[in-house]
SEBA-332939 format. One line per 5 residues: number of its first residue (from 1); their letters; for each residue x, y, z of C-alpha. Coordinates in steps of 0.2 Angstrom, whole numbers. Each point is the difference from the previous one (the first is absolute). Layout:
NUM = a = X:Y:Z | ...
# end
This chain:
1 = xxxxx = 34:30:-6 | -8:-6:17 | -7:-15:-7 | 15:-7:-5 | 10:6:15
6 = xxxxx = -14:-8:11 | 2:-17:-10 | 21:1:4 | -5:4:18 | -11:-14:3
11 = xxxxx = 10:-12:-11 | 13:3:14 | -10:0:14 | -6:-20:-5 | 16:-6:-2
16 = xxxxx = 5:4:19 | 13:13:-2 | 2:13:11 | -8:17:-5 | 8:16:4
21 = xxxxx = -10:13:10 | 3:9:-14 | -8:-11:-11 | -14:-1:10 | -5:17:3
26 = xxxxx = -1:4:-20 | -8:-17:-2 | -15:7:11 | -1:18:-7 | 1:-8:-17
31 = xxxxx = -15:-13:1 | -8:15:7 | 2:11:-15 | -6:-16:-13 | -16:7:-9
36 = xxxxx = -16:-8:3 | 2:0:17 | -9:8:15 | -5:0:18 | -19:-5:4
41 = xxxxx = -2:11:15 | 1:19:-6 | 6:7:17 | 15:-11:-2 | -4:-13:13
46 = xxxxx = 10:-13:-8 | 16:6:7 | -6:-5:16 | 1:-18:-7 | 17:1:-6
51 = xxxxx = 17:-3:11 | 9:-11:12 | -15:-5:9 | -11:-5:-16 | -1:-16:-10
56 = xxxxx = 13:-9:11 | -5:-14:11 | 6:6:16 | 2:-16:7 | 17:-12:-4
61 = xxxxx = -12:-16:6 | -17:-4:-1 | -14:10:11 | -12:16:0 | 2:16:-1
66 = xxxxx = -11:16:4 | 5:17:-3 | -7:20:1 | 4:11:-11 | -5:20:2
71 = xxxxx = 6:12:-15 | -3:18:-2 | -3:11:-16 | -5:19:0 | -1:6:-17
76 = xxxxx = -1:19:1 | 9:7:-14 | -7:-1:-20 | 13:-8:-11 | -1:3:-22
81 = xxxxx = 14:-9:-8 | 16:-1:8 | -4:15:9 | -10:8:14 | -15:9:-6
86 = xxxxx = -14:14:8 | -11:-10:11 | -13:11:-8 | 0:-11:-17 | -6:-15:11
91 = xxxxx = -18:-2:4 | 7:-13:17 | 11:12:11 | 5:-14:14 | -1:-16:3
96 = xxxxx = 6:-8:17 | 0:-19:2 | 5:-11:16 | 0:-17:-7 | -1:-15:12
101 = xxxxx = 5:-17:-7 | -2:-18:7 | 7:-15:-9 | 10:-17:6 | 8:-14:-8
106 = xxxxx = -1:-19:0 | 19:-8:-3 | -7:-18:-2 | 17:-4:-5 | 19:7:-7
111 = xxxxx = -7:0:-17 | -18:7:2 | -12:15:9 | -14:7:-2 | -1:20:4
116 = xxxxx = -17:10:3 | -2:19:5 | -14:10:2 | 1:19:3 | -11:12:6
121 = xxxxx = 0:19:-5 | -6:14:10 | 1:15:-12 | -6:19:-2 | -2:10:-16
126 = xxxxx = 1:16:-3 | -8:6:-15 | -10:13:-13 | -18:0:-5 | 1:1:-17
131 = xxxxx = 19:-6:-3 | 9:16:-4 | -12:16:5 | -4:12:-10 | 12:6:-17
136 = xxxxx = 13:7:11 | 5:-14:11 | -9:4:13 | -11:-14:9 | -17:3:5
141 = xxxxx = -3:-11:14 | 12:-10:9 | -6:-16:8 | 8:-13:15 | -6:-18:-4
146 = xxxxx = 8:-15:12 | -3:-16:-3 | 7:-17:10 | -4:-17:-9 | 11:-16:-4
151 = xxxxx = 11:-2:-15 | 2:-13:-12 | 9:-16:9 | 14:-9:-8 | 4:-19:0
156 = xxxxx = 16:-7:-7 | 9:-15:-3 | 20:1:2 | 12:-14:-7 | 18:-2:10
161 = xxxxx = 5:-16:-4 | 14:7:-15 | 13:0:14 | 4:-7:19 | 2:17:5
166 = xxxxx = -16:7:-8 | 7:15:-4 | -8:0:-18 | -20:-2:-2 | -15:1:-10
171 = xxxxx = -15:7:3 | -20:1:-6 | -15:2:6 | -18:10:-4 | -5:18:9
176 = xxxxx = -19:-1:2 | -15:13:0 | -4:0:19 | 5:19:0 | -11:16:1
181 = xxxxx = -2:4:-16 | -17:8:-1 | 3:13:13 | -10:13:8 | -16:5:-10
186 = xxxxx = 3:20:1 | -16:0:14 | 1:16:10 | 7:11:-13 | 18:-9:0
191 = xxxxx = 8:-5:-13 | 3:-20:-8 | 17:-7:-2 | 7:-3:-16 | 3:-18:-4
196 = xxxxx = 20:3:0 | 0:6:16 | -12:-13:10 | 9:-15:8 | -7:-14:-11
201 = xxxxx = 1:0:-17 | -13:-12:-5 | 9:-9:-9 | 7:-20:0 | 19:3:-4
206 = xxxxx = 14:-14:0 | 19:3:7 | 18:-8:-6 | 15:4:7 | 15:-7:8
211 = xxxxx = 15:6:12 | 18:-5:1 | 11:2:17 | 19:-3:2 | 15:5:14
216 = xxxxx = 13:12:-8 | 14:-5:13 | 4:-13:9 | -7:-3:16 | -17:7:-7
221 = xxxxx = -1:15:8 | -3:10:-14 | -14:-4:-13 | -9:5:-16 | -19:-4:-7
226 = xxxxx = -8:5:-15 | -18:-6:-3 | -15:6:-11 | -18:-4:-2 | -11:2:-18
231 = xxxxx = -20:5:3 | -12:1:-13 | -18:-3:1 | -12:-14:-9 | -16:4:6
236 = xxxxx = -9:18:2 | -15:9:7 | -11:13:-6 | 14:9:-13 | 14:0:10
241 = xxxxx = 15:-6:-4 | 14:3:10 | 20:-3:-9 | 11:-13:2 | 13:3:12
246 = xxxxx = 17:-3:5 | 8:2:17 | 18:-3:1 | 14:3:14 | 20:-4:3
251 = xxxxx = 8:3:16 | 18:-2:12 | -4:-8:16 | 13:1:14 | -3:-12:15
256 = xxxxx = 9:5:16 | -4:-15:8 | -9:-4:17 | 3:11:15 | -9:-13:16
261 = xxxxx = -19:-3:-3 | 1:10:-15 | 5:-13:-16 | 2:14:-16 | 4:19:-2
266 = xxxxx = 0:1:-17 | 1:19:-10 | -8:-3:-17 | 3:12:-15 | -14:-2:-15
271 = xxxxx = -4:7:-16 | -17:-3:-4 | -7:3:-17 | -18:0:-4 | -10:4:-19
276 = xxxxx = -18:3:-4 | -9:0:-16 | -14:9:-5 | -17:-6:4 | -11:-6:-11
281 = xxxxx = -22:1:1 | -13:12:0 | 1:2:16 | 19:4:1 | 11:12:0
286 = xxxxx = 13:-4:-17 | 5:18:-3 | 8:2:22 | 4:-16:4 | 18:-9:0
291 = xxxxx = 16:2:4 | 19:-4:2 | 7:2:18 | 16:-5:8 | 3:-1:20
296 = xxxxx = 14:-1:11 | -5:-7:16 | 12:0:15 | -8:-11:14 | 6:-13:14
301 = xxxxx = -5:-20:2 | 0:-3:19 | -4:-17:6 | -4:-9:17 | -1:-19:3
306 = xxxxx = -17:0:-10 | -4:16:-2 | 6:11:-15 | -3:19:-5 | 4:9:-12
311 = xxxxx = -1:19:-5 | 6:11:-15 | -3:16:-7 | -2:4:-18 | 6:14:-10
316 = xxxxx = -3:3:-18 | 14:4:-11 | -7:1:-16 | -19:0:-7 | -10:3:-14
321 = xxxxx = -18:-2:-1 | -12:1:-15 | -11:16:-1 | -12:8:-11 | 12:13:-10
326 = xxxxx = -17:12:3 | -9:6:13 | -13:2:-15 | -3:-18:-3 | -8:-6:15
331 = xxxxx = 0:14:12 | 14:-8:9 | 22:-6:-3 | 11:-6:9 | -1:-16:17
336 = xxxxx = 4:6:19 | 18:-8:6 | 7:-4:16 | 15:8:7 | 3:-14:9
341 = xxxxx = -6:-17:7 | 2:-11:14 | -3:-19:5 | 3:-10:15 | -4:-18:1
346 = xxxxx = 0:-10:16 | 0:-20:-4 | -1:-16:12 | 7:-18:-5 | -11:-14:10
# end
């Protein structure tokens, strides 16, 4: 069923015609719920790399680009399934990330740019000893570890040169290993960090995707996008593998145009979509790690001369993660989930 509705969707999307925002929130949800499929960080940074802001040049002529982006994610409650779950069957009880992210873009002309981000996490955990405590469910020990190191930078290559307007493009590019992905060695009687929930993943992974922009009236004011990038790594480290992933996103923009200095107030409605697959290596996690998620993300595009910022807030309306169907097997089920999340990126054009 989704393969073959993806293949119409996109079939219709080359030819040039104008897609429904109803087509394009199910196109999202839909390539998000494809199998084989996941999300390489297993907080669920990636949504923080999907929307308005992400994998379009910013720029309608040729120039530079710099942005910063700061995103939230406190995961404090313990998810099995599709449904909340004791935090007691979880060995980690909370982990709280601030994530900081550089990255800029070269236009060197209407038909190509080159993108590169680098984040930087600054994260605590909370967790058990010993996983799960004693046969009750009790924990033994509870530890606090934090830890602030770079994540793995991204580089990519867009391709805009389908159309005038460039309101379809192409995307690829390689995320590389420059990431934490050792972590703290336990000194002091604290705990390590698994290798799912440190911010590199030691791995050399490459990235597709593509996005595709149109006006749904006639002076422009109101707009759709719907974009979507594939992740799956080549080369790994130590038994590790972390899954491929895909992040998708479709969204209503609304422009009410400039008020003096200030050139765009735009309200921007998303969905974001975002899928993990199990793990893979010994030093991995199969049983407790993936998942199917889906956002609504209210925010606001405001923009100045050269500056531009962005903020939106994200929601989850529906997930399910994988989870060991046993305490019993490993001492541990279920993945910690956010209620929320929240990025703001600031960006200036030279």
């Amino acid at each position: 069923m989704y393969p073959s509705f993806i293949q119409r969707s996109l079939r219709a999307l080359l030819r040039g015609g104008a897609m429904t925002p109803l087509l394009l929130s199910p196109l999202a949800f839909s390539a998000a719920l494809a199998p084989s499929q996941s999300l390489a960080c297993a907080c669920g940074c990636g949504v923080f790399d999907a929307g308005p802001t992400s994998l379009m040049p910013t720029n309608s002529d040729s120039g530079y680009s710099v942005w910063f982006r700061y995103s939230y994610l406190d995961q404090n409650h313990n998810w099995e399934g599709s449904a909340k779950a004791p935090n007691s069957d979880n060995g980690d009880q909370h982990i709280e990330t601030n994530f900081y992210t550089f990255g800029g873009q070269d236009m060197i002309n209407r038909d190509w740019t080159v993108m590169a981000e680098l984040p930087v996490f600054n994260r605590q955990l909370t967790t058990t000893d010993d996983g799960n405590g004693d046969a009750t469910g009790n924990p033994n020990s509870v530890y606090n570890a934090k830890l602030t190191a770079p994540g793995d930078a991204k580089i990519m290559g867009v391709y805009t040169g389908f159309s005038p307007d460039m309101s379809i493009g192409v995307l690829g590019g390689v995320k590389l290993p420059t990431g934490d992905w050792h972590g703290p060695n336990g000194a002091g009687g604290g705990p390590e960090f698994d290798r799912d929930s440190l911010p590199g993943t030691g791995s050399t992974d490459l990235m597709f995707g593509g996005y595709y922009t149109d006006g749904l009236n006639a002076d422009g004011s109101l707009s759709y996008y719907v974009q979507a990038t594939y992740q799956f790594a080549v080369l790994t480290q130590q038994n590790y593998r972390p899954g491929n992933e895909i992040d998708g996103a479709a969204g209503l923009i609304y422009s009410f145009g400039s008020f003096g200095r200030i050139t765009k107030v735009a309200p921007v409605l998303s969905l974001i979509s975002s899928v993990r697959n199990h793990d893979n290596g010994a030093n991995s996690d199969p049983l407790n790690s993936g998942y199917q998620r889906l956002f609504i993300a209210p925010g606001i595009e405001v923009a100045m001369d050269k500056v531009n910022l962005y903020a939106d807030i994200e929601i989850p309306i529906y997930q399910y993660t994988n989870s060991a169907q046993s305490v019993n097997l490993e001492g541990t089920s279920g993945q910690l989930v956010a209620p929320f999340a929240v990025k703001v990126q600031l960006g200036y054009s030279f």
